[in-house]
C-alpha angles and dihedrals in degrees: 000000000000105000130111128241111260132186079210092062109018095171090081094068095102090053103053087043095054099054096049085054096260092125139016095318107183086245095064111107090216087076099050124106100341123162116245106196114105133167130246114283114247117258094244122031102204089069078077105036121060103188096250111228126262101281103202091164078075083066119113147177103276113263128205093233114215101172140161127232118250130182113238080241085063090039098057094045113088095199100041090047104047082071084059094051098041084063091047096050095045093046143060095255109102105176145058145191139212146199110251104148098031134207092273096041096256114137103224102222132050135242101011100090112045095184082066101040093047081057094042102231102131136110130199100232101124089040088177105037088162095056097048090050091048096048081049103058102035087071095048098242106142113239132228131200115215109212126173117211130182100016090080110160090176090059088084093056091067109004115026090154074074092065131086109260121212124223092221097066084241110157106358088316085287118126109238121184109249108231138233086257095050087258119120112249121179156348130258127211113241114255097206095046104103095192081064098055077052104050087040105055096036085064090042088054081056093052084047097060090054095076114260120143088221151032109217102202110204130185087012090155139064131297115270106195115113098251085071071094079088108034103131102206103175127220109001099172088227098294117139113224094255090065079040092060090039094052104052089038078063094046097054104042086045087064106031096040092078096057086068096244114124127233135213139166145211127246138183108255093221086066093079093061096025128066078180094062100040098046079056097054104027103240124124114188097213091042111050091041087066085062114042134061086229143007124205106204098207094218117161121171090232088056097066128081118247107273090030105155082350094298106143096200104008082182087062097039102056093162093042087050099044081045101047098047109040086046093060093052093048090061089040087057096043089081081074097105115235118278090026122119107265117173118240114252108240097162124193120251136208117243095156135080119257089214093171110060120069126250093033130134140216111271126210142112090348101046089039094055092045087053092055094040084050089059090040095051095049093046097267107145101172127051138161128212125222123211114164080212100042097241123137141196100243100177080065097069133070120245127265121282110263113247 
């Protein structure tokens, strides 16, 4: 998809997102070769899923995560990982996170969460899970489950009545998500729908019994490609998507909060300077920080129009863009009134090369280090880099603390 996000044409969003690796880019090794049978859904969900007790021994100091972005196929490798975690231990970044509900609603390892493997939408890509926890956090890095919420392409297998219809009969009357290369991609879980909430955050209770510090939410919002003209999302009782969000953002954290594991989301760094943008996707800044533990702003330079927040080339101007923009959510959420809740700001970096807008440059140590300093010098402590590959510009980091 080479084309630049725009407030003039917001529907392009998605696509902008999936080429840089924010979503489901064909590259990425998640989407690659995975089964597609599943069995029919119980009747009632509860008969697999006993509520686990608070676990406050999963507690910690808090910690000022700077992590980096793996693929549960990295993941899963020990070779390939310990690459990943040699970085992490001679560096400052002390947190990762990994895939665990992919892009396409597959859980990524076998036999932990029952709900998932009764279904049969599970992969073995991470074959030890316990061990990689415990290496983990034996080494104190803080650990983040990524968990995608709403883009589901299983949930067709057992519960297509979940998905988002569509008015026109395309594709079986099932919404499917129009990729960057004209072909349909996949489903998306229904957000008014309340037996989805259900049937999410009871397999995210079960992601939050494995040991992680942290559930990462992705795509918790609304799909952006331009044949949402004929999403067909059934009673909505009036509410726009942005108190739908809302609402299920309260829901879940509602029910995941007391087992001690904290909970952050996603959202679309355009959302904190356009009403447009958020009404579209559903995601409202003041709002949902008033939800979560964390949100992640997912602002890459590459990601803004030319002459966002007067920025002629935000590609070319990594620090101007991390400043801007994190300035600007730090005013919106300043509304907030003193002693109330209020979500930390982690935002997502950019640490790959936007080869296909023009202008664009090549990003490595340099931009990756502006776009830290950016965070830094507006009062940003935590941060998280994104790579689709996994690959990151270690000369741009500081070393790790001494001891």
């Amino acid at each position: 998809m080479p084309i630049k996000l725009s407030h003039a044409a917001p529907l392009l969003l998605s696509c902008a997102l999936a080429l840089s690796g924010c979503t489901s880019a064909p590259s990425k090794p998640d989407d690659a070769d995975i089964a597609s049978a599943a069995p029919a859904l119980p009747a009632h969900l509860s008969n697999y899923l006993p509520q686990p007790a608070p676990n406050l021994s999963i507690l910690r100091a808090p910690i000022e995560a700077k992590g980096i972005y793996v693929t549960s196929n990295i993941a899963g490798i020990s070779d390939i990982f310990a690459k990943r975690l040699q970085l992490l231990e001679d560096t400052e970044l002390n947190a990762v996170v990994i895939d665990v509900k992919a892009d396409q609603g597959y859980i990524t390892f076998k036999n932990k969460i029952p709900m998932a493997d009764d279904l049969g939408i599970t992969v073995n890509n991470i074959p030890n899970l316990d061990g990689l926890l415990a290496t983990l956090k034996e080494r104190g890095i803080y650990t983040i489950a990524r968990f995608v919420v709403f883009k589901d392409d299983t949930i067709i297998d057992h519960r297509p009545d979940y998905a988002i219809q569509v008015t026109d009969g395309a594709n079986g009357g099932i919404y499917r998500q129009k990729e960057w290369n004209g072909t349909y991609g996949s489903a998306w879980l229904n957000p008014y729908n309340h037996d989805v909430w259900e049937y999410t955050v009871d397999m995210a209770l079960q992601v939050a019994a494995l040991g992680f510090d942290e559930i990462q939410f992705d795509y918790v919002r609304f799909p952006t490609d331009a044949t949402t003209k004929h999403a067909d999302y059934g009673d909505t009782d009036g509410l726009s998507k942005i108190e739908v969000i809302t609402a299920f953002s309260q829901y879940a954290y509602d029910r995941i909060s007391p087992t001690g594991v904290k909970l952050s989301a996603d959202i679309f760094g355009t959302v904190i300077d356009s009403s447009l943008d958020a009404s579209l996707v559903g995601q409202d800044l003041v709002a949902l920080a008033k939800i979560y533990d964390v949100l992640c702003p997912m602002v890459y330079p590459s990601h803004y129009a030319d002459g966002s927040m007067g920025i002629e080339h935000p590609d070319l101007a990594p620090y101007d863009t991390i400043q801007k923009s994190m300035a600007l959510a730090l005013d919106k959420l300043s509304v907030i009134p003193d002693g109330e809740h209020v979500a930390i700001l982690r935002p997502w970096l950019q640490d790959f090369t936007a080869t296909w807008i023009k202008p664009h440059q090549e990003y490595g140590p340099v931009q990756l280090r502006e776009q830290i300093d950016a965070c830094h010098d507006v009062g940003l402590t935590e941060w998280l880099l994104w790579n689709p590959w996994n690959v990151y510009s270690a000369e741009g980091l500081e070393p790790a603390p001494a001891e």
